[in-house]
VEXVO-58842 format. One record per residue (C-alpha): residue number from 0; residue in three letters; x, y, z. Coordinates in steps of 0.25 Angstrom, whole numbers. Layout:
(NUM "ALA" (X Y Z))
...
END
This chain:
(0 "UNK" (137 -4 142))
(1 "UNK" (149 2 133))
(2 "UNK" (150 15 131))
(3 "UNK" (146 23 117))
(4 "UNK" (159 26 109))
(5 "UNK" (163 40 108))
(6 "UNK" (156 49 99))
(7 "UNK" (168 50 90))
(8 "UNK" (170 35 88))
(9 "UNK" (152 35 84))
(10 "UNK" (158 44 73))
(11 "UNK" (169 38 68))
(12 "UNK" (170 32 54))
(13 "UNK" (179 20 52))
(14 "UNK" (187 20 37))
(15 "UNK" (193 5 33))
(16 "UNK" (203 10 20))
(17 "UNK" (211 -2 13))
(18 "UNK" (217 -1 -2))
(19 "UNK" (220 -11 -11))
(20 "UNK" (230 -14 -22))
(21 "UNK" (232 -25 -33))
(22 "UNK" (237 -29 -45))
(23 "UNK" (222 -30 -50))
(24 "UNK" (218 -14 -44))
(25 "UNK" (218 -6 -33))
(26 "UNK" (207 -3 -20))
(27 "UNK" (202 2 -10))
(28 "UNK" (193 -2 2))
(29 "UNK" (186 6 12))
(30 "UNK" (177 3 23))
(31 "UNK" (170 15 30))
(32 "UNK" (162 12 44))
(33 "UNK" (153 23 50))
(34 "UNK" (150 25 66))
(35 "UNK" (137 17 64))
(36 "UNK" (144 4 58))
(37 "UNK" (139 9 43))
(38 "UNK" (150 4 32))
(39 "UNK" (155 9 18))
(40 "UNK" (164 0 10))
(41 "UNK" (170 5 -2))
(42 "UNK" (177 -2 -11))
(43 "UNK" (187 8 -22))
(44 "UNK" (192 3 -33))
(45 "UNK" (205 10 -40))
(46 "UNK" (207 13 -57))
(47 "UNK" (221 13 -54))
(48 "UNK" (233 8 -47))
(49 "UNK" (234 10 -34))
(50 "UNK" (245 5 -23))
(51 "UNK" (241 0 -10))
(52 "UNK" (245 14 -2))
(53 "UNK" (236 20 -13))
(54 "UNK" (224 11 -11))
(55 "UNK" (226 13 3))
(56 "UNK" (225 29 2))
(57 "UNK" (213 28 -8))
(58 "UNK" (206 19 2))
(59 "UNK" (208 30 13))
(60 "UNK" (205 41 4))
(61 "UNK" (192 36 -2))
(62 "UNK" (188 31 13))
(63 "UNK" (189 45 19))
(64 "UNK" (183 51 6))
(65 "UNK" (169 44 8))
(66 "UNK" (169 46 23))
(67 "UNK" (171 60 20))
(68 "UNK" (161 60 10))
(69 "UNK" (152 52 20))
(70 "UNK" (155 65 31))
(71 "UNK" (163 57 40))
(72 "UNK" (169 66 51))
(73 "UNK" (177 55 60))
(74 "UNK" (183 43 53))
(75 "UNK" (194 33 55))
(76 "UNK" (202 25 44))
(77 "UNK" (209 13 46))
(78 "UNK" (219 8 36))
(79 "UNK" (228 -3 34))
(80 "UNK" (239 6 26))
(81 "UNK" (249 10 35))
(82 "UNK" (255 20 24))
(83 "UNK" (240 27 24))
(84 "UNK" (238 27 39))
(85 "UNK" (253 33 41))
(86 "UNK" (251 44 31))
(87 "UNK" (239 48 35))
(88 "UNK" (242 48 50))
(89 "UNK" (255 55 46))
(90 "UNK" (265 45 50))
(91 "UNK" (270 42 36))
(92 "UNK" (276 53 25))
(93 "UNK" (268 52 14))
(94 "UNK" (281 49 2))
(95 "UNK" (273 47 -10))
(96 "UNK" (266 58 -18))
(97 "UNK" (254 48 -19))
(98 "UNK" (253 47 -4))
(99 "UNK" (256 61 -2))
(100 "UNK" (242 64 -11))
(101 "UNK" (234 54 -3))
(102 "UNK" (239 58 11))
(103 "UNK" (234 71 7))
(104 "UNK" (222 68 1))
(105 "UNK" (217 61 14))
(106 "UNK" (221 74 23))
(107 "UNK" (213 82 13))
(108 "UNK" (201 71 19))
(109 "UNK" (205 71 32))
(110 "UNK" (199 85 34))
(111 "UNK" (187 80 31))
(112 "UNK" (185 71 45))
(113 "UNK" (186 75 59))
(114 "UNK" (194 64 62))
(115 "UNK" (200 54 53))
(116 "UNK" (210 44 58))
(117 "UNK" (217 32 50))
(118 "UNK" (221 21 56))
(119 "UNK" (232 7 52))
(120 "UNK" (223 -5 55))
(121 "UNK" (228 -21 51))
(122 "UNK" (224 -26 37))
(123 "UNK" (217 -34 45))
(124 "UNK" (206 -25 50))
(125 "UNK" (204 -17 39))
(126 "UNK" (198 -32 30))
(127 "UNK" (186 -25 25))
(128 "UNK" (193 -13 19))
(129 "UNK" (204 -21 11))
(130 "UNK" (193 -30 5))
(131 "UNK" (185 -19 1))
(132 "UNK" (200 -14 -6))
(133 "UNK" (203 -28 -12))
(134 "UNK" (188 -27 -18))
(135 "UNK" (192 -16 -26))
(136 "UNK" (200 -24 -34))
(137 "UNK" (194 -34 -35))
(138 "UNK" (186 -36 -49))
(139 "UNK" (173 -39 -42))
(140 "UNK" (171 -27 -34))
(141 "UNK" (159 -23 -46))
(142 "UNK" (152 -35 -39))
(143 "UNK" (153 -32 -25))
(144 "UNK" (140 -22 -22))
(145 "UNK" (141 -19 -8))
(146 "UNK" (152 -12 -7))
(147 "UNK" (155 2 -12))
(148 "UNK" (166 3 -26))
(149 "UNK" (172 15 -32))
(150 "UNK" (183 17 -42))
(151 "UNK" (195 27 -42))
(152 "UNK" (200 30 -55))
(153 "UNK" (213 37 -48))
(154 "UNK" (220 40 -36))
(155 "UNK" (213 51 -26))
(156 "UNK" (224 57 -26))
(157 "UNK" (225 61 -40))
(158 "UNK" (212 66 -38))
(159 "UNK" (220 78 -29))
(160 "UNK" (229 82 -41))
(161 "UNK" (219 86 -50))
(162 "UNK" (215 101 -44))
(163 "UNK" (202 110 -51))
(164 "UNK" (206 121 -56))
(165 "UNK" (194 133 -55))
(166 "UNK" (198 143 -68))
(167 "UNK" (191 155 -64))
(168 "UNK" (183 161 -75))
(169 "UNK" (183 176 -75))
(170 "UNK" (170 185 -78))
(171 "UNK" (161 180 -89))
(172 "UNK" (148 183 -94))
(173 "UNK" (141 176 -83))
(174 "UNK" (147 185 -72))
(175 "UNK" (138 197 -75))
(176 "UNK" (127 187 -74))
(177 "UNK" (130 181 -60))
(178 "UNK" (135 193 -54))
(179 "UNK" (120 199 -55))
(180 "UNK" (112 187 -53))
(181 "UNK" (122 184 -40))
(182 "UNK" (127 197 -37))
(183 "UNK" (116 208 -43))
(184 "UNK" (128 214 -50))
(185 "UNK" (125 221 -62))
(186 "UNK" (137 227 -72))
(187 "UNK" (141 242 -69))
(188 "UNK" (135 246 -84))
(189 "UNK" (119 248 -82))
(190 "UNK" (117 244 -96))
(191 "UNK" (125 230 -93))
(192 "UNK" (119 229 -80))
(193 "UNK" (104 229 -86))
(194 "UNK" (108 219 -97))
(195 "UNK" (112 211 -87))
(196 "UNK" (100 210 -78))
(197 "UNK" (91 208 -90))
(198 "UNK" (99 195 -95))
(199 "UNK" (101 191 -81))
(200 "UNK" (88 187 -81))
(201 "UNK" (90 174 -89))
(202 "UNK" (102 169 -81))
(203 "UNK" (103 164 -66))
(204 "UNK" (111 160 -56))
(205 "UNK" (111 148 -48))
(206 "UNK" (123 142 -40))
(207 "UNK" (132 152 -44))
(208 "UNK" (129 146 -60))
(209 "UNK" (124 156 -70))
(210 "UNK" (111 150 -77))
(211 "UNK" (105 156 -90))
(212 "UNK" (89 155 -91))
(213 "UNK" (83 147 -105))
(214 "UNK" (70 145 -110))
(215 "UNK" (72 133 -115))
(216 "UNK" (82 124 -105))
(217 "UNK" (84 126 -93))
(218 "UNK" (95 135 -85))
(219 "UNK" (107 138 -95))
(220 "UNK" (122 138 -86))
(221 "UNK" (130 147 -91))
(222 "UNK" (143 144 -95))
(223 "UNK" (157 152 -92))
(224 "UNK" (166 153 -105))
(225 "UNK" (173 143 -102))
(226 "UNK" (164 133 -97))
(227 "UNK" (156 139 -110))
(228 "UNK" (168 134 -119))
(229 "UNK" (170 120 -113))
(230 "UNK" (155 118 -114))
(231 "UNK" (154 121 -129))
(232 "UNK" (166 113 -134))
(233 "UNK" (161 100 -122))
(234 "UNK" (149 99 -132))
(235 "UNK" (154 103 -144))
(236 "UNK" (165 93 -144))
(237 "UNK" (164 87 -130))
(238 "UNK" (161 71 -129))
(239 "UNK" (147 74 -134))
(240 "UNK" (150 85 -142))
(241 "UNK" (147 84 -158))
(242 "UNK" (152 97 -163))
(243 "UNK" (139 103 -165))
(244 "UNK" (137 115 -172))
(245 "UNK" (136 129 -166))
(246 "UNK" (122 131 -164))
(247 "UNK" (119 115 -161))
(248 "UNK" (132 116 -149))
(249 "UNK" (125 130 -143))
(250 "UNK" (112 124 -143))
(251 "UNK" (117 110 -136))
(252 "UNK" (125 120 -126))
(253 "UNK" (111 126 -122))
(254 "UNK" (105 112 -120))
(255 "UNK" (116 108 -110))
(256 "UNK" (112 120 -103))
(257 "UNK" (123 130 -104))
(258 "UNK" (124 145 -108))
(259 "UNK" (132 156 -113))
(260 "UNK" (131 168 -120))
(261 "UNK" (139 164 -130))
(262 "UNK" (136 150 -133))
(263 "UNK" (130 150 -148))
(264 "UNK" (142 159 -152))
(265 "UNK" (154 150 -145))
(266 "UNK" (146 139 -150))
(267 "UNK" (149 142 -163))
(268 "UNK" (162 148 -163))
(269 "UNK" (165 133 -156))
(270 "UNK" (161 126 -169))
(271 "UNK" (167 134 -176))
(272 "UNK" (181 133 -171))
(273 "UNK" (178 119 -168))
(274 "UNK" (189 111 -178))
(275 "UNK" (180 98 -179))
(276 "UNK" (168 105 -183))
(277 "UNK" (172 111 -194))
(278 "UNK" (180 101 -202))
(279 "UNK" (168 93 -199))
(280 "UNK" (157 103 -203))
(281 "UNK" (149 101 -214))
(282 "UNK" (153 113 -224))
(283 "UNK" (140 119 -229))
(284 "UNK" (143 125 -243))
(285 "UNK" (149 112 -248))
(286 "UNK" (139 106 -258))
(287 "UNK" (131 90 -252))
(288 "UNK" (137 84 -263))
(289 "UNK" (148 85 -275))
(290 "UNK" (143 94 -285))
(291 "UNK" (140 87 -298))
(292 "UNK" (143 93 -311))
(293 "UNK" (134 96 -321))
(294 "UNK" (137 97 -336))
(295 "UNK" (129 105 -346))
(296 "UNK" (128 101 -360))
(297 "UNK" (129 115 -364))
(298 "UNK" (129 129 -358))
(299 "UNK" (119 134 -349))
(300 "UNK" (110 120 -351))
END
């Protein structure tokens, strides 16, 4: 009788990468095999050109993106790219900015495993992953329905330029409100500390997001200013917007399930300062039609 494998080797995950790139698109392929012999195969499909070092990378990257989503703690790549396995291994300089991007975008993975390992194996043996890569750009890959498509619109890499910037809103009139509800701190004036617990009860708080009670819809959120000023002008003249009037845009506000204290009243001033809305308006005090003149035969008749 054999002996059982090490513990390490029951665990680990085997990843087949391979890219692809031709006049009629770009691809990827990747193969991913668990400990128990159970196989994902993936084929991506590229909206825009690619070269064969950066199909190769995309492949690597999108391999070690669903094994990370898939918890994978101990994994080993193979790759028949021997600019990717040198750079990643650290044999090779990185000498385009492109690379430079990708190499660091796959250290930023590699913290997510315990051991990750990329291995240059022949053509040859990695059959299976360079199919699944020509598949992607093939024109039947829509028919095939047993393996896994996805499209990329861009580079991953591109994705890593494009940073969220968080613009820290300073106190509003929701502060008062959250810091009783959350904190039980009242105002320092009695007079607005009392005002304050009696309104609080049509407001509350859940997840960190301040709520206003309604009668007739459910919880209200309450909006900051300047989520406030974006809301009102994405349905006044957003994609689905009409440029409504005043009263019409703060009711449609309160169906969509957002408050402010001043929502009738920006509402308002919003229409009125929109440029469309009034050289479109209709202009009450001009008559429904051309007046008509009447002559009288003589005076007063």
């Amino acid at each position: 009788m054999g002996e059982n494998p090490p513990e390490s080797e029951r665990e680990t995950w085997r990843l087949s990468v391979d890219g692809s790139s031709c006049l009629t698109g770009s691809g990827a392929g990747v193969l991913l095999v668990s400990p128990s012999g159970w196989t994902l195969e993936y084929a991506l499909r590229f909206g825009f050109k690619a070269t064969n070092n950066e199909a190769e990378w995309e492949a690597l990257i999108a391999g070690l993106t669903i094994a990370r989503h898939l918890e994978v703690q101990r994994i080993e790549v193979s790759s028949d790219s021997q600019l990717v396995v040198g750079l990643t291994s650290g044999e090779y300089e990185p000498r385009e900015d492109s690379m430079v991007k990708y190499l660091s975008h796959f250290q930023s993975l590699k913290l997510a495993f315990e051991i990750l390992s990329v291995t240059k194996i022949p053509r040859a043996e990695n059959a299976r992953a360079d199919q699944l890569s020509k598949l992607a750009t093939a024109g039947e890959l829509e028919k095939n329905q047993t393996v896994m498509i996805h499209y990329l619109d861009r580079p991953t890499i591109s994705e890593a330029d494009v940073m969220d910037v968080d613009i820290p809103q300073g106190p509003n009139w929701m502060t008062p409100f959250i810091y009783w509800l959350r904190d039980e701190i009242l105002p320092e004036d009695p007079a607005e500390a009392r005002k304050l617990v009696y309104r609080a009860n049509r407001f509350q708080l859940r997840g960190g997001i301040l709520y206003k009670r309604s009668f007739s819809f459910p919880s209200l959120r309450c909006l900051a200013p300047q989520e406030a000023e974006y809301a009102l002008r994405e349905v006044h003249e957003g994609v689905c917007g009409n440029h409504t009037g005043g009263r019409t845009l703060s009711h449609k506000l309160v169906r969509q399930g957002y408050y402010w204290p001043t929502l009738h009243q920006e509402a308002v001033d919003l229409v009125r300062r929109c440029d469309k809305c009034q050289r479109n308006a209709n202009i009450s005090r001009r008559p429904s039609q051309p007046l008509t003149s009447i002559t009288a035969p003589w005076p007063f008749a």
